[in-house]
N, C-alpha and C positions, 0 to 999 in steps of 0.2 A: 404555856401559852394557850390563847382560847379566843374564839372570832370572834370580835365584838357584836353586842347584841344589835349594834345598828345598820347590822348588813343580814337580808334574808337570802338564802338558798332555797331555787327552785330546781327543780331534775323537772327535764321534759323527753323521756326517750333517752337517749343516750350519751344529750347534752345534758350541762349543768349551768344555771347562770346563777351569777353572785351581783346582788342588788341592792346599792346603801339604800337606808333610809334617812328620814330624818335626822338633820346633825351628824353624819358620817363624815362631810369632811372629804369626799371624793363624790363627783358627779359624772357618773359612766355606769357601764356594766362589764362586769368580769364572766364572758365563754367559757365554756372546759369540757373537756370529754368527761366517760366514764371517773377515769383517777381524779381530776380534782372532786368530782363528785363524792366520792369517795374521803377524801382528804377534810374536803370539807363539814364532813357529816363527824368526822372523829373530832375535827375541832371547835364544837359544837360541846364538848367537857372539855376542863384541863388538861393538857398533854404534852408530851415530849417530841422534838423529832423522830428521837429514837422509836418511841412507842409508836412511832405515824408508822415507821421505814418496818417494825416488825408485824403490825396489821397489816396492812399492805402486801407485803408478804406472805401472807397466809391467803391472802383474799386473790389475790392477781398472778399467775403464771410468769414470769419476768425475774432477770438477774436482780438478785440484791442492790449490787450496785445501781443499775438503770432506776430502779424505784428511789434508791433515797437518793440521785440526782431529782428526779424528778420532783420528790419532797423540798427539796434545797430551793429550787426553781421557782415552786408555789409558794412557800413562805417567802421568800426575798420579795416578791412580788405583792404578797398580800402585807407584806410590813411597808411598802414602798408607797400603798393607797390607805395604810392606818385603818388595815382593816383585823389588828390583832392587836390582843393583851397580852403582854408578858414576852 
């Protein structure tokens, strides 16, 4: 799976926003801390949950578990605004 090119990611500090562009197909903005920030930047190439849940892992102090909930969460939600391939 992989963001579709018609949503941009901005980091401002320690937020993250997620911004369709043109033809996206959702009109809003998606907020997020650090982690989607984070999330989002991996899904910027091809990848796996799994591959998101063991980055993540290396990068953020936090149970295994609580991170790939967290994974679970932002994908359902970003597939729920058609903002992923695959």
């Amino acid at each position: 799976m992989k963001l579709k090119r018609e949503f941009i990611v901005h980091h401002a500090g320690d937020e993250t926003v997620l911004v369709p562009a043109g033809g996206a197909g959702f009109s809003g903005i998606v907020r997020g801390n650090r982690t989607l920030g984070a999330i989002l930047d991996l899904l910027k190439e091809n990848t796996t949950e799994e591959a998101l849940v063991a980055s993540l892992s290396e990068r953020f102090d936090a149970p295994q578990e609580t991170i790939r909930q967290d994974v679970r969460r932002v994908l359902t939600e970003l597939r729920q605004i058609g903002a992923l391939d695959g």
